[in-house]
N, C-alpha and C positions, 0 to 999 in steps of 0.2 A: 516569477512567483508573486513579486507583488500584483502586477498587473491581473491575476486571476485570482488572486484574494480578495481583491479591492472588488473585480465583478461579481462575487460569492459572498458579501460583507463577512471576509475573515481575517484573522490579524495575523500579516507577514511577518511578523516576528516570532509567532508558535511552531513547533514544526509542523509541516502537514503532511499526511496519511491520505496515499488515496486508493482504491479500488476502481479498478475498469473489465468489463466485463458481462457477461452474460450471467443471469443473476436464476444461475441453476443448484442443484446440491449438488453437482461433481464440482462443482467453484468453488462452495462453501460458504456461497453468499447466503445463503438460510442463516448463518454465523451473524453477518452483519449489525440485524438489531440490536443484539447483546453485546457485539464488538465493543460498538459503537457508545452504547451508553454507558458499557464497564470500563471503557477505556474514559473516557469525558470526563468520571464520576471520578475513577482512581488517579487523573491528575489534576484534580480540579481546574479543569478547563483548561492546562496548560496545552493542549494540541489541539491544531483540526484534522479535520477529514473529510476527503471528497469523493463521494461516489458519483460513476457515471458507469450507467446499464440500463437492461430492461431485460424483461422475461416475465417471471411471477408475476400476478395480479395483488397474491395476496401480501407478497414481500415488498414489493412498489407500496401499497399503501400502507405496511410498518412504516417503510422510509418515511414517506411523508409524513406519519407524526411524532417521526422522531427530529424531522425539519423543526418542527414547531416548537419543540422543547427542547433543542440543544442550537438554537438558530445563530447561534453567536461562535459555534465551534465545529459546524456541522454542515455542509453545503451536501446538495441532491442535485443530478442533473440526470433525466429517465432519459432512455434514446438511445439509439444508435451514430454519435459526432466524432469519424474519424478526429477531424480537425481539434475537436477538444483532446480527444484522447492524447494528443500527441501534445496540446498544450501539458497537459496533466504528467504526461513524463516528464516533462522537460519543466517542472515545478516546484512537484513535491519530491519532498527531503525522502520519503520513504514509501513504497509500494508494497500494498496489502495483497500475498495468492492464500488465503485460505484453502487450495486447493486439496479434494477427498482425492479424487484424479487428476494426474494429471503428465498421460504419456509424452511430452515434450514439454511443450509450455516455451509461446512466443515473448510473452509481456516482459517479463523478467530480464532477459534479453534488451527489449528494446528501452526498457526502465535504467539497465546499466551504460547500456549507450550514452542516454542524458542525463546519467550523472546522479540518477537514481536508484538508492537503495534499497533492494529488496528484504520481502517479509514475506518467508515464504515456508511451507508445511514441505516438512524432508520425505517428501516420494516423488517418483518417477523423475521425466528430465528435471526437477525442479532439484533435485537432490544430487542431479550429475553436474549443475550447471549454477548451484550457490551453494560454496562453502559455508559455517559458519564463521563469525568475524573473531570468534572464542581460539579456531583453530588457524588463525590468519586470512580471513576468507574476505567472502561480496558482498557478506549480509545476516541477516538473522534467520535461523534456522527454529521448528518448534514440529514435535512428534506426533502433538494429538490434534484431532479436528475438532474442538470446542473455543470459547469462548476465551477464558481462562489462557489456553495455551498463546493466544495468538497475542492477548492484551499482553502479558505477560514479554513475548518477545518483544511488543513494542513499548514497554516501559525499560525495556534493553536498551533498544534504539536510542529512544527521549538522552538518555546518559551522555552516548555517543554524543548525543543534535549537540550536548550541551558544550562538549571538546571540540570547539571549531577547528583545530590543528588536525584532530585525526578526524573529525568527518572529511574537512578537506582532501586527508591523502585518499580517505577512502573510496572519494566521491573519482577523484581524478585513476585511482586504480582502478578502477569498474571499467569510466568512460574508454578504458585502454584495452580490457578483455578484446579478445579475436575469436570470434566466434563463427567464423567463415565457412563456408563449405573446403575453400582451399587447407584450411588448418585441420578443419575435422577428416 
């Protein structure tokens, strides 16, 4: 974590949020700018967030200037970087699915692997495969596809980040889920 804060100028000490992805509306990255700034504003800067995707043209250049105006809690990386993607897991304290669809859903998965907690909208695999942590679960669970709902779980989260004790067990119970073909 630090070491990808430090390459993002972000402060390892905040939690960080990140998003990976194809930056379509069945993802819910249309969500992102608003996330993004609602989220920044209502903790006064206490978190970051990192996006890495592409798609839209016109959602790429929101990001970009919201690079500009939140540059101290807010890193952009457009592209296609297996290699980051999987720094990006294995980082951040919590992963953003905004997801409108989503018949399976790999990220979440690979998020709890590393030790990463998911932030995900309750449909489809995503709803088979992350309890809420209200009900003993993996993660934060939110019903609607706007702005509001998601900032909203992730002011949930921030709570958690701040109980090192139970982020820990929670971090370590994820990284334990078996999610195998042998088990399913």
């Amino acid at each position: 974590k630090v070491q990808l804060c430090e390459a993002y100028d972000l402060d390892p000490n905040l939690a960080l949020f990140g998003f990976i992805g194809r930056f379509a509306g069945e993802k819910g990255a249309d969500l992102l700018p608003e996330i993004i700034s609602q989220a920044i504003k209502e903790s006064d800067g206490k978190l970051n967030i990192i996006v890495l995707g592409s798609g839209n043209p016109y959602l790429e250049a929101s990001l970009r200037e919201l690079k500009e105006v939140y540059q101290f809690n807010f890193a952009l990386d457009l592209g296609y970087k297996e290699y980051l993607s999987h720094q990006i897991y294995a980082s951040a304290d919590f992963l953003l699915m905004p997801s409108r669809v989503e018949p399976c859903g790999l990220n979440q998965m690979y998020a709890m692997r590393y030790g990463t907690i998911p932030i995900v909208r309750y449909t489809g695999g995503l709803k088979d495969t992350v309890e809420d942590i209200s009900s003993g679960g993996s993660g934060f669970n939110f019903t609607d596809a706007n702005a509001e709902s998601v900032v909203h779980a992730m002011q949930r989260a921030l709570t958690i980040f701040e109980n090192k004790k139970m982020m820990k067990m929670l971090i370590e119970n994820n990284m334990n889920f078996n999610f195998s073909w042998e088990k399913s």
